[in-house]
C-alpha positions as CSV (number, residue, x, y, z in Angstrom):
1,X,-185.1,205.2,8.3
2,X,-181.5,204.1,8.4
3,X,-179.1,207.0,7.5
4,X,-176.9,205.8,4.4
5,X,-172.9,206.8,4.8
6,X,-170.0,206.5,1.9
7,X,-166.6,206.5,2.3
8,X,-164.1,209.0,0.3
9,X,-160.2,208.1,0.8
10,X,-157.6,210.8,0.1
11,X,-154.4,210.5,-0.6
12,X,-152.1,212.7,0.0
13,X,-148.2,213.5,-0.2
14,X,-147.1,211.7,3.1
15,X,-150.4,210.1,4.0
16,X,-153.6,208.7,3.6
17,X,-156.9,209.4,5.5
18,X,-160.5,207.7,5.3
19,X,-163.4,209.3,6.2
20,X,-166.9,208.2,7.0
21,X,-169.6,210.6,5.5
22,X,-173.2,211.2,6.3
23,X,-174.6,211.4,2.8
24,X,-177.8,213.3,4.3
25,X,-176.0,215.9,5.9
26,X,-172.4,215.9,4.7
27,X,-171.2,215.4,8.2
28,X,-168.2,213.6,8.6
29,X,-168.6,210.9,11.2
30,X,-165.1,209.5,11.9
31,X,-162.4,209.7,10.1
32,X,-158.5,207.9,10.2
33,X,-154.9,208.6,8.8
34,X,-152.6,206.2,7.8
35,X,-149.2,207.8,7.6
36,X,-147.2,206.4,4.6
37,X,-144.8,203.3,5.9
38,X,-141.9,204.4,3.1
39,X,-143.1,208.3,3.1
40,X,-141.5,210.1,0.3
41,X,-138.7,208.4,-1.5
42,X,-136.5,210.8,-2.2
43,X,-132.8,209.9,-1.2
44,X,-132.4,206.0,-1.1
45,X,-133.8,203.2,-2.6
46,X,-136.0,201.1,-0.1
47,X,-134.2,198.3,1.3
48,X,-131.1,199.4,-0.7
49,X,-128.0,201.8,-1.2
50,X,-129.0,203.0,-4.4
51,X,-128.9,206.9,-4.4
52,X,-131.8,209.0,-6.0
53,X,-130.4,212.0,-8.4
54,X,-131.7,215.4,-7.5
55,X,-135.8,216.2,-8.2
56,X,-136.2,212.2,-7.8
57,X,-139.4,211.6,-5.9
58,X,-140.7,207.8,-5.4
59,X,-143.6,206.2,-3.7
60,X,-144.4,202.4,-2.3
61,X,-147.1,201.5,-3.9
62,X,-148.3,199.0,-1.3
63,X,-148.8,202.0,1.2
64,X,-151.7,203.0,-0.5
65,X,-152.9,199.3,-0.4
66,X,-152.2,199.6,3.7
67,X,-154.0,202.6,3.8
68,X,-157.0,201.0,2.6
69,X,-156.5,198.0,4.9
70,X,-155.9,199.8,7.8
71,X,-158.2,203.3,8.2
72,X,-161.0,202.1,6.8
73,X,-161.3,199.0,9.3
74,X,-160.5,201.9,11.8
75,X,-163.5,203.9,10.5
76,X,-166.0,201.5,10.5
77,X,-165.2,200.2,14.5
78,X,-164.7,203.5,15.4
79,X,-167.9,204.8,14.6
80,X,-170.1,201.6,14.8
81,X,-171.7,201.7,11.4
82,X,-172.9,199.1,10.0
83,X,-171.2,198.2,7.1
84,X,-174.5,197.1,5.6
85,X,-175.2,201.5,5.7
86,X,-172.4,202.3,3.7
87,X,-173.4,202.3,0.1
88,X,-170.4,204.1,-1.8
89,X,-166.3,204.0,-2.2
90,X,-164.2,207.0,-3.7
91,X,-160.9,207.9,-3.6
92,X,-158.6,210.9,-4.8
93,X,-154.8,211.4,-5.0
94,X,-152.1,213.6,-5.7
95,X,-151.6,213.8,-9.6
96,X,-149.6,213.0,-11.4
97,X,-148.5,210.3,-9.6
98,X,-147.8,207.3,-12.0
99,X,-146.5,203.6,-12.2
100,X,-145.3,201.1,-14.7
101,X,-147.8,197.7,-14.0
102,X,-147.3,194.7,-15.5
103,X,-150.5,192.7,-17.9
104,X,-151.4,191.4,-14.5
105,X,-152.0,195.2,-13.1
106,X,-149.2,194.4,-10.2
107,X,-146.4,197.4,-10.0
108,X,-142.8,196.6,-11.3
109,X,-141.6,197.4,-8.5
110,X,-142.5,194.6,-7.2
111,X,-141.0,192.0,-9.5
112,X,-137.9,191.0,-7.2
113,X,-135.7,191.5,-10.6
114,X,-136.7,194.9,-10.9
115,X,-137.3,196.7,-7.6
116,X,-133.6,197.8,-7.6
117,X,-134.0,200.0,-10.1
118,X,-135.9,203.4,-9.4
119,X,-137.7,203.7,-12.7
120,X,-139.8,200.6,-11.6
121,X,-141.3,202.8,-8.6
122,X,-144.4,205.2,-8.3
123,X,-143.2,208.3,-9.3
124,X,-145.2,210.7,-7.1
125,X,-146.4,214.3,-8.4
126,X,-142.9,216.3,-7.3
127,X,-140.9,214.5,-9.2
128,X,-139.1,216.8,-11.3
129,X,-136.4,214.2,-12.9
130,X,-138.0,214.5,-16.4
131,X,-137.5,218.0,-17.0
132,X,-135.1,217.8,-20.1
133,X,-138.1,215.5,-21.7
134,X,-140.9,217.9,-21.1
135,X,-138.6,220.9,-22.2
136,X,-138.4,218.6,-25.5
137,X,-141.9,217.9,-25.6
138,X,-142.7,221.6,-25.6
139,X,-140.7,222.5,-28.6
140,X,-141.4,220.1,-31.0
141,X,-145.3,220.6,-29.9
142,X,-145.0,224.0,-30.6
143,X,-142.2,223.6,-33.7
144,X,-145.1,221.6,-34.8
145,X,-148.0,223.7,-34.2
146,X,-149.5,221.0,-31.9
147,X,-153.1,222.5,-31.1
148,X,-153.2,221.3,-27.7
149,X,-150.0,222.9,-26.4
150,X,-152.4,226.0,-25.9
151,X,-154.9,223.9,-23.5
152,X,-152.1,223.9,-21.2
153,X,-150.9,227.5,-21.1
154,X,-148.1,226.3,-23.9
155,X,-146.2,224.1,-21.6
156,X,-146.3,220.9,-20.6
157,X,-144.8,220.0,-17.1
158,X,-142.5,217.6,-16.2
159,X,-144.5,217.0,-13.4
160,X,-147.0,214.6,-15.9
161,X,-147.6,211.8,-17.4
162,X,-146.0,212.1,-21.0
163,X,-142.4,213.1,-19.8
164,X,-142.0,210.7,-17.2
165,X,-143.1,208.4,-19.7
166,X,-140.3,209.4,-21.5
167,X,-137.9,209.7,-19.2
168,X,-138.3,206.2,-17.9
169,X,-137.9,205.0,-21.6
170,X,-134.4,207.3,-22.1
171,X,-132.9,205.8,-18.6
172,X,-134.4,202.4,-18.4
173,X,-135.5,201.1,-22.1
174,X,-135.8,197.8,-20.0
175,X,-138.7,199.3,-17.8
176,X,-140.4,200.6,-20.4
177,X,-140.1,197.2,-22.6
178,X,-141.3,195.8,-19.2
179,X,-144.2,197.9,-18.5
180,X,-147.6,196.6,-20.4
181,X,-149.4,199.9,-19.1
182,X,-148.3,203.7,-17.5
183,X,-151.5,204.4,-14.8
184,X,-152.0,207.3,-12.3
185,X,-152.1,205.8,-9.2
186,X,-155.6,207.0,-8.3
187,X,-156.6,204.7,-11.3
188,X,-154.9,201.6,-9.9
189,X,-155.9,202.4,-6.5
190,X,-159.3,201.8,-8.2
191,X,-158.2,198.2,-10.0
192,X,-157.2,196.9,-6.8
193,X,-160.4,197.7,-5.2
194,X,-162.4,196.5,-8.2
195,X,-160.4,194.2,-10.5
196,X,-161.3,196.5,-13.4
197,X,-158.4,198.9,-14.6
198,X,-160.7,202.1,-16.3
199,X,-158.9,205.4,-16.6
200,X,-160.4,208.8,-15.3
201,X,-161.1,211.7,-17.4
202,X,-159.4,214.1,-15.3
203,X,-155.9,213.0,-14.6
204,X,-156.3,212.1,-18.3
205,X,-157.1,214.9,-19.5
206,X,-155.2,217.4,-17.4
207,X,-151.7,215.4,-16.9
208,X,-151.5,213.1,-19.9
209,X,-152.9,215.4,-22.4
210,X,-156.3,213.3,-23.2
211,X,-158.8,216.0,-24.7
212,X,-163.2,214.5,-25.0
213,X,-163.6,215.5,-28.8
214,X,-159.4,214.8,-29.6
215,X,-158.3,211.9,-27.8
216,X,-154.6,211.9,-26.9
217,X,-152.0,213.9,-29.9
218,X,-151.2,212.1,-33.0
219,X,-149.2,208.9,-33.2
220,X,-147.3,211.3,-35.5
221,X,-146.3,213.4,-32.9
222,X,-145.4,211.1,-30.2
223,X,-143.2,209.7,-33.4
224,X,-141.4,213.1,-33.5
225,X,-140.6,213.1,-29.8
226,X,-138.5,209.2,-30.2
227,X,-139.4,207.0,-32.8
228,X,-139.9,204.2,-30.0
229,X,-143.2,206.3,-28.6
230,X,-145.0,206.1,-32.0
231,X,-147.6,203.7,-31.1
232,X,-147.6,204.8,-27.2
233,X,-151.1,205.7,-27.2
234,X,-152.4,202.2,-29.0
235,X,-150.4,200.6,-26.3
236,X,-149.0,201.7,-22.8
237,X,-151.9,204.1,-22.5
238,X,-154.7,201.9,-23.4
239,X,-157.6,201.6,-21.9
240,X,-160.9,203.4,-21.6
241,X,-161.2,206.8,-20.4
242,X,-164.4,207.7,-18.4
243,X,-165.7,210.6,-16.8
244,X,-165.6,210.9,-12.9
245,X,-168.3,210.0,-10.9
246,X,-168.6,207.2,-13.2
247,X,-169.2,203.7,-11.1
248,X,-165.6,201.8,-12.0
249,X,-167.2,198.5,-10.7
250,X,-168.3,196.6,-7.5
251,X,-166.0,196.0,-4.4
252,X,-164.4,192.6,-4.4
253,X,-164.8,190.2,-2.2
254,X,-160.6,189.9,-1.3
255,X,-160.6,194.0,-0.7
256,X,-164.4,193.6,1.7
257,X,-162.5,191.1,3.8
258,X,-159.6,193.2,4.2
259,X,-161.6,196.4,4.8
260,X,-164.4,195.3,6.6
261,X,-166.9,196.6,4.2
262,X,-169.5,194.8,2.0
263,X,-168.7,193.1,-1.5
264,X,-170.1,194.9,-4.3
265,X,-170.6,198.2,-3.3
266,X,-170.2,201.0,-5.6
267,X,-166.6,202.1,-6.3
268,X,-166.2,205.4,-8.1
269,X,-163.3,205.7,-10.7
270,X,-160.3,208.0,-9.8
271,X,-160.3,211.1,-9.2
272,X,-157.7,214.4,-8.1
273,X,-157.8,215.5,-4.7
274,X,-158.1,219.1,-5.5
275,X,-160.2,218.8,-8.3
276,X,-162.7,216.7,-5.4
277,X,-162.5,219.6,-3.4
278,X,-164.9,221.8,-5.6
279,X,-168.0,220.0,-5.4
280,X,-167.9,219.5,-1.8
281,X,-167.3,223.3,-0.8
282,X,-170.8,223.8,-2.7
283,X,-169.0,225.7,-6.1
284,X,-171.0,224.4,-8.9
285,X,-170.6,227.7,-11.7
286,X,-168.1,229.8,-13.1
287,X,-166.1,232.9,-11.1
288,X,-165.4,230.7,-8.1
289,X,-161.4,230.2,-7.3
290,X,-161.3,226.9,-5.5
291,X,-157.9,226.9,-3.8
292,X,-156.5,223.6,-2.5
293,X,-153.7,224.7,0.3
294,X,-151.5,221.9,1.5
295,X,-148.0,221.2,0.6
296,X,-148.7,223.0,-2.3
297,X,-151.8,224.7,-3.8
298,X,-154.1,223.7,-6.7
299,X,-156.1,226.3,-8.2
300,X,-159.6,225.5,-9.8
301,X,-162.1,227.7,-11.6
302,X,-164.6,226.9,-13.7
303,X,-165.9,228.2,-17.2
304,X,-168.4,227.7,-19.7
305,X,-166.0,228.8,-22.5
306,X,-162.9,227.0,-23.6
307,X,-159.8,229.7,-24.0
308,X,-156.1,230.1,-23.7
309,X,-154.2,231.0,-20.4
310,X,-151.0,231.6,-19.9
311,X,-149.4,228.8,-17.4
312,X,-152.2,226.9,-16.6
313,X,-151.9,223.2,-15.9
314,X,-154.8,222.3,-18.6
315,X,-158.7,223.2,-19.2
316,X,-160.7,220.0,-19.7
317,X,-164.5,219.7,-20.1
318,X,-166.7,218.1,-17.5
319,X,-163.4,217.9,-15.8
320,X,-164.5,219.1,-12.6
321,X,-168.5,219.4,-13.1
322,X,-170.2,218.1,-16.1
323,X,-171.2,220.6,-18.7
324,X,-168.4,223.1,-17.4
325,X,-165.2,223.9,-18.5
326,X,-162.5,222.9,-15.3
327,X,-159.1,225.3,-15.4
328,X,-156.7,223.9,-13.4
329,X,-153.3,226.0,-12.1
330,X,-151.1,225.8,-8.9
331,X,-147.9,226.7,-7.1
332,X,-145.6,223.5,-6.1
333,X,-144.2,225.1,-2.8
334,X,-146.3,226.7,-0.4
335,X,-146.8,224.2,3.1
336,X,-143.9,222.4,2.2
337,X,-141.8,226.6,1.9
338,X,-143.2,227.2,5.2
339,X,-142.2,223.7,6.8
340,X,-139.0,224.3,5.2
341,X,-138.0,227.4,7.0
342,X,-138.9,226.4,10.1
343,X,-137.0,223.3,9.9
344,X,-133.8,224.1,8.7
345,X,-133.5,228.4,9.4
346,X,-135.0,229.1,12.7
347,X,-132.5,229.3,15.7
348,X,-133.0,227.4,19.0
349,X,-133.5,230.7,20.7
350,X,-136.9,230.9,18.5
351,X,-137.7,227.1,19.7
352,X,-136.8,227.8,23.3
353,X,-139.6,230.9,23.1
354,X,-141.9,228.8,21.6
355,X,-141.7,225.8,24.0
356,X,-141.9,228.6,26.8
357,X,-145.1,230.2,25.2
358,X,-146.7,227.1,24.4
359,X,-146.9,227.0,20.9
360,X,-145.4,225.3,17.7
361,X,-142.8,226.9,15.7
362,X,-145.2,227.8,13.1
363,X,-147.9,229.6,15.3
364,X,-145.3,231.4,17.0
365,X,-143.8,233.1,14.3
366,X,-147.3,233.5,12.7
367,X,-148.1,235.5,15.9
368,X,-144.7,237.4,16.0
369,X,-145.6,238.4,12.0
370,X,-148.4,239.5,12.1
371,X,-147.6,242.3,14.4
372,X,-146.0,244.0,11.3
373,X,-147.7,246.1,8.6
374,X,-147.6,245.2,4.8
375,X,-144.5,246.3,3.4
376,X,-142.9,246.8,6.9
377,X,-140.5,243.8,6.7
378,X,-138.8,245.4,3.5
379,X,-138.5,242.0,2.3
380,X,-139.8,240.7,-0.9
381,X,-139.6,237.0,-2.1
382,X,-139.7,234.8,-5.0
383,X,-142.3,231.8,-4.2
384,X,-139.7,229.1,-6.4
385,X,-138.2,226.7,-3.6
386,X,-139.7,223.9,-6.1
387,X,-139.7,225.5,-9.3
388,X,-143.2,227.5,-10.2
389,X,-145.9,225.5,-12.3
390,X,-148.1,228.8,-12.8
391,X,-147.9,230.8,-15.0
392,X,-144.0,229.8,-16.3
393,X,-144.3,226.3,-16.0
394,X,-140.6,226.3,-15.1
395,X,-139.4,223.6,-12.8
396,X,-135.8,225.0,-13.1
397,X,-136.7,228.1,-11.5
398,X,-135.4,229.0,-7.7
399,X,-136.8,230.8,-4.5
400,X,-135.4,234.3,-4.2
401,X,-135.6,236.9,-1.2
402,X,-134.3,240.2,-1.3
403,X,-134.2,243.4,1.3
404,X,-132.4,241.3,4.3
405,X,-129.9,243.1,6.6
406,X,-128.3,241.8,9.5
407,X,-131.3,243.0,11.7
408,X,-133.8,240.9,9.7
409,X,-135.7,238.9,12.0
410,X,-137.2,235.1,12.0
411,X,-140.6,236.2,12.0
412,X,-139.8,238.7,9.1
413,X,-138.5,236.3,6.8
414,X,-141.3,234.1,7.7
415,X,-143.7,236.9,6.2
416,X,-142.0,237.8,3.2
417,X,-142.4,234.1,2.5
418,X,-146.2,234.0,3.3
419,X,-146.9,237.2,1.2
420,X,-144.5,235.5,-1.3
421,X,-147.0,232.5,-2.2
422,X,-150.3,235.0,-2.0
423,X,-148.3,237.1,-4.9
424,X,-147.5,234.1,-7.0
425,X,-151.5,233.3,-6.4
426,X,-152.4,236.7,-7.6
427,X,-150.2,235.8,-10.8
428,X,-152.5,232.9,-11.5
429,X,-155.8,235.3,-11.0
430,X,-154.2,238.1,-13.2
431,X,-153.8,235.1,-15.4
432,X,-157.3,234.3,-15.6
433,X,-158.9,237.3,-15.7
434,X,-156.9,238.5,-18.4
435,X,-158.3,236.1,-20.4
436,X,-162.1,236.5,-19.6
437,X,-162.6,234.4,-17.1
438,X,-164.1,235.9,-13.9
439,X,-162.4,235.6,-10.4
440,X,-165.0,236.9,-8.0
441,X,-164.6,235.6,-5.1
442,X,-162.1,232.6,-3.3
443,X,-163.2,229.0,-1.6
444,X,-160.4,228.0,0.2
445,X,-159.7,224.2,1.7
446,X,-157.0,222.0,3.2
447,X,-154.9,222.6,6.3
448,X,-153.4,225.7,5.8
449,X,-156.7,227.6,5.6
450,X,-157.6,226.0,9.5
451,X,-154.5,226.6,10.5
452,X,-152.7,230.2,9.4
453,X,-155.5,233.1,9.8
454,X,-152.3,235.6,9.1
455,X,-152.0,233.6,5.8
456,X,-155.7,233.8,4.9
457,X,-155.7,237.4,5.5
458,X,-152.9,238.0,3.1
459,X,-154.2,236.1,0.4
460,X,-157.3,238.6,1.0
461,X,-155.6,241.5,0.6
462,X,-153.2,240.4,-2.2
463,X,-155.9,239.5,-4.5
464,X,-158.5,241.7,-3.1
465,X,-160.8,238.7,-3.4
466,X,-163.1,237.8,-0.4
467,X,-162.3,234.3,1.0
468,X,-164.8,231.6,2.0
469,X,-163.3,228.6,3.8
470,X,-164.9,224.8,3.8
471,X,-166.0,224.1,7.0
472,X,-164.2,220.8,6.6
473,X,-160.6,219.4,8.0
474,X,-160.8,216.6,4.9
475,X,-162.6,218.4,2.0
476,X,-160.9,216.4,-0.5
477,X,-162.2,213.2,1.4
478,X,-165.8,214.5,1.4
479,X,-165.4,215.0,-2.1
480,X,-164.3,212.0,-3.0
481,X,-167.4,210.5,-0.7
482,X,-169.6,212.3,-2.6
483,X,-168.5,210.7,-6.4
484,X,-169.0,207.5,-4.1
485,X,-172.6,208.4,-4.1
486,X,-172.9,208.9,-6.8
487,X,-171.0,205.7,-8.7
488,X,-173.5,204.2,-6.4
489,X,-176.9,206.1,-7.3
490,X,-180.1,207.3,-5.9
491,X,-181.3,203.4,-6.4
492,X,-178.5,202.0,-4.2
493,X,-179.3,205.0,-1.5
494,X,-177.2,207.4,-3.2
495,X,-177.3,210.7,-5.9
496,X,-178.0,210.9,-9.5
497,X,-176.4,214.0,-10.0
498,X,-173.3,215.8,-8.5
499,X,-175.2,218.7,-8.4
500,X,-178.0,216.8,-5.9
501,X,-175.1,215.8,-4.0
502,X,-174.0,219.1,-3.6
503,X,-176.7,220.3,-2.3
504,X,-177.3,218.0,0.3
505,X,-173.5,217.6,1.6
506,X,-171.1,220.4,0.8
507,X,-170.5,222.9,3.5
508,X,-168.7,226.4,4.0
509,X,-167.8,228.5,7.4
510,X,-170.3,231.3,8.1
511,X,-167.4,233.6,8.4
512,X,-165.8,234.6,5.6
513,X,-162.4,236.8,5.7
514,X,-162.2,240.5,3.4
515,X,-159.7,242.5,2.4
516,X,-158.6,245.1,4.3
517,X,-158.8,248.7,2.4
518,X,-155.0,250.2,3.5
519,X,-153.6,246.8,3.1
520,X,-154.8,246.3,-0.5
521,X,-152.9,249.5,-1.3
522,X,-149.8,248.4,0.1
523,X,-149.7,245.0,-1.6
524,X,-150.4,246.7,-5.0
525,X,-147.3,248.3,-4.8
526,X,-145.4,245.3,-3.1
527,X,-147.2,242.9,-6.1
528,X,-145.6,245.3,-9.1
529,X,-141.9,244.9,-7.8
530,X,-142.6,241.2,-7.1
531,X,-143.8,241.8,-10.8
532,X,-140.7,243.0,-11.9
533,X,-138.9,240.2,-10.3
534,X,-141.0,237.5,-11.6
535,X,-140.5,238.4,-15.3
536,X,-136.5,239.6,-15.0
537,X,-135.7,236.2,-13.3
538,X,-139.0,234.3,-14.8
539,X,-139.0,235.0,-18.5
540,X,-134.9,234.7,-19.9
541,X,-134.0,238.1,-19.4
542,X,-131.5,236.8,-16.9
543,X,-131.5,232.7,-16.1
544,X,-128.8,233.1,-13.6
545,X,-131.4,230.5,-11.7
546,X,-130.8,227.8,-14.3
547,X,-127.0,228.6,-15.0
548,X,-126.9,228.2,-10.7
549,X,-128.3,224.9,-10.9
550,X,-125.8,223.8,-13.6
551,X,-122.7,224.8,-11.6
552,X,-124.3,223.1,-8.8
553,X,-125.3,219.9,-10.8
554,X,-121.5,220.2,-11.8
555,X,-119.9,220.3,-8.9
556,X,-121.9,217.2,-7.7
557,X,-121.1,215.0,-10.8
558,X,-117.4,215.6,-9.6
559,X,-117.6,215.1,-6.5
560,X,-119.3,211.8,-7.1
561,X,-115.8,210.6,-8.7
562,X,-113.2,212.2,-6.2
């Protein structure tokens, strides 16, 4: 009997990657990246000299068209399926990462009139321009008792939907005149493979504040916010809202020609690349952490009880898996904190060493750190270099490091910054379990986990949690593969249930990393000053961060008009 394969496409920050999945064993056959032609747009229009404020970050939307076009042509040749074998189509992005589309679902962007003007763009998830909107949002919601500010930890980012929304409509009434519809990406991804434009539950429900029983708020309350936003819902956020794993239509014929696979296959709707990620590591009931470590890190659990958390970037039911309760939280800066140091504060007597040893920056001073005991650096760091989304929801907040002297080493700082992001994760699980929701044990996924075994260990010992890691380069990929199989169902070849799929693709590594006794005992004390630091700098005792940022935003404005 022929095996049957689908095909999950993730999309990441700077990239895009296909993979060809086995749906009888999970195994991923071949897989290909398509590195983003306009990357992250983050300092100059495309194709322009139009400068991008600070916190600006833009997208081409056509990149994600190209990735479709080019890895999953690569795919198929590479591994010499036959197209006729694969059954399913699923993708999953980085959220929330929006557009403005015209009635015709084409981006404004690409309306030659508009294009110079950055509003028109994809504003990808980092964007942290519409911060003065969501700080808005959150006090009339909560001047107003709004019910669902508490489904989000009692803040809403200014990484989603609803203040970029308004933020495009404060800079660029125009855009927003212009715009017949506000989509996450994922969702238009989807159009353009399908012609039909259906909105997911869960980048609805967790960045655009969309609840199952509630719907979006009140026209009321989007009143309060700007009288112009009354009838937003009725109108730029129309559409049906579905739950994932739902089939969002048929491949059509244009998009089989360009990718090489067969018209009218299944395509799942949208869905979140961490939130992907759960299913296909096997976690399928509550007291499972999934952690998504990349860039950044998403944090999943599930629940079978609805309840408050402090911070948390939404709970949404079936969100994740149906008949569950899906609590989302995450740090913005973890990969990216890491990449950072070693690109801008690391001396070319460190590269020389490395170059001589053999090894990258990164797995040198990973070697050269973990030759020092917890608490032996005297270091101690705030995880902020891009705000912190859990548990203060603050994208105004800074990174922080404290106990250098002029004998502090590379590899030194390097840990402190490490430990830094395991402490700001042990925030989130304090967070949860404080509020009766069980944190047992920790699935781990995405590059870091493959890459860092000093990080992993860390994280082990921070949270005294053991740690289970997806025996998978592309879990996100696999997991979007999977809903593939599923849009397509067991009559088509594929899965009735995410559950069943589950069960026959989603795989884990046999060894799992534990916390070490001594270390634990170290990091509890390193964790209560990191404590102390969080809430002095975190919760207005002191916003020395925010007054910093205003000198700084100061200072800029006049240079700008020397």
């Amino acid at each position: 009997m022929n095996t049957n394969y689908a095909i999950g496409v993730d999309y990441g920050t700077e990239s895009g990657r296909a993979v060809l999945v086995s749906l009888e064993t999970g195994k991923e056959i071949v897989d290909h990246v398509t590195p983003y032609r306009h990357g992250v747009i983050d300092k100059i229009l495309p194709n322009t000299r139009i400068p991008l404020e600070d916190e600006w970050a833009l997208q081409h939307p056509q990149d994600y068209i190209e990735v479709l076009k080019n890895s999953i042509p690569h795919v198929l040749q590479k591994s010499g399926v036959d197209p006729e074998q694969v059954i399913g189509l699923g993708i999953d992005f980085t959220a929330c990462t929006m557009l403005p589309i015209d009635a015709e679902g084409e981006p404004l962007s690409d309306h030659p009139e508009l294009k110079n003007n950055p509003h028109s763009w994809v504003k990808l998830w980092k964007h942290h321009a519409a911060q003065d909107e969501a700080n808005q949002l959150n006090e009339i919601a909560e001047q107003r008792g709004e019910k669902f500010l508490a489904r989000y930890g009692g803040k809403i980012s200014s990484e989603w939907m609803i203040a970029k929304i308004w933020q495009i409509l404060n800079e660029a009434p125009d855009i927003y005149e212009r715009t017949d519809r506000f989509v996450e990406a994922t969702d238009w991804v989807t159009s353009q493979l399908t012609g039909n434009l259906i909105r997911n539950s869960c980048t609805a429900g967790y960045k655009s504040i969309w609840h199952k029983q509630d719907g979006y708020p009140t026209n009321e309350f989007f009143k309060a916010l700007d009288p112009r936003l009354e009838n937003l819902v009725a109108t730029k956020l129309r559409g049906d809202v579905v739950p994932i794993g739902t089939k969002a239509g048929e491949l059509t014929e244009a998009m089989a020609q360009a990718t090489g696979l067969k018209a009218g296959i299944a395509v799942a709707v949208g869905n979140v690349d961490a939130h992907v990620s759960v299913p296909a590591m096997g976690v399928t009931e509550p007291g499972k952490l999934v952690m998504t470590m990349g860039t950044s890190i998403c944090s999943l659990l599930l629940g079978d009880k609805e309840v408050e958390v402090e911070g948390m970037c939404g709970v949404v039911e079936d969100g994740i898996i149906p008949g569950l309760f899906g609590y989302e939280a995450g740090q913005p800066a973890v990969g990216d904190l890491f990449a950072w140091f070693v690109d801008n504060a690391v001396s070319s007597s460190v590269e020389n060493d490395a170059i001589q040893e053999g090894l990258t920056l990164h797995q040198l001073l990973e070697k050269k750190a973990a030759a020092y005991r917890p608490g032996e650096t005297g270091l101690l760091a705030l995880d902020w270099w891009n705000g912190n989304r859990s548990v203060l929801v603050d994208t105004d907040l800074s990174g922080l490091m404290i106990g250098m002297s002029l004998k502090t080493k590379p590899e030194e700082i390097y840990r402190a910054l490490l430990e830094s992001t395991a402490f700001g994760t042990r925030k989130i699980v304090d967070a949860f379990t404080a509020n009766g929701l069980a944190v047992n044990e920790i699935y781990v996924c995405g590059g870091l986990p493959h890459k860092n075994q000093l990080l992993m260990q860390i994280y082990a010992d921070v949270t005294n949690r053991v740690i289970k890691i997806a025996d998978s380069y592309q879990t996100p990929a696999l997991g979007a593969a999977m809903f593939g199989a599923l849009a397509a169902g067991s009559a088509n070849g594929g899965f009735d249930s995410i559950l069943e799929a589950t069960s026959k693709m989603a795989r884990i590594k046999d060894k799992v990393i534990t916390p070490i006794p001594e270390n634990v005992v170290v990091y509890e004390s390193l964790y209560k000053e990191y404590s102390i630091l969080h809430d002095y700098f975190g919760r207005g005792e002191n916003d020395m961060m925010k007054r910093m940022r205003a000198i700084r935003f100061m200072a800029k404005q006049e240079n700008a008009f020397v």
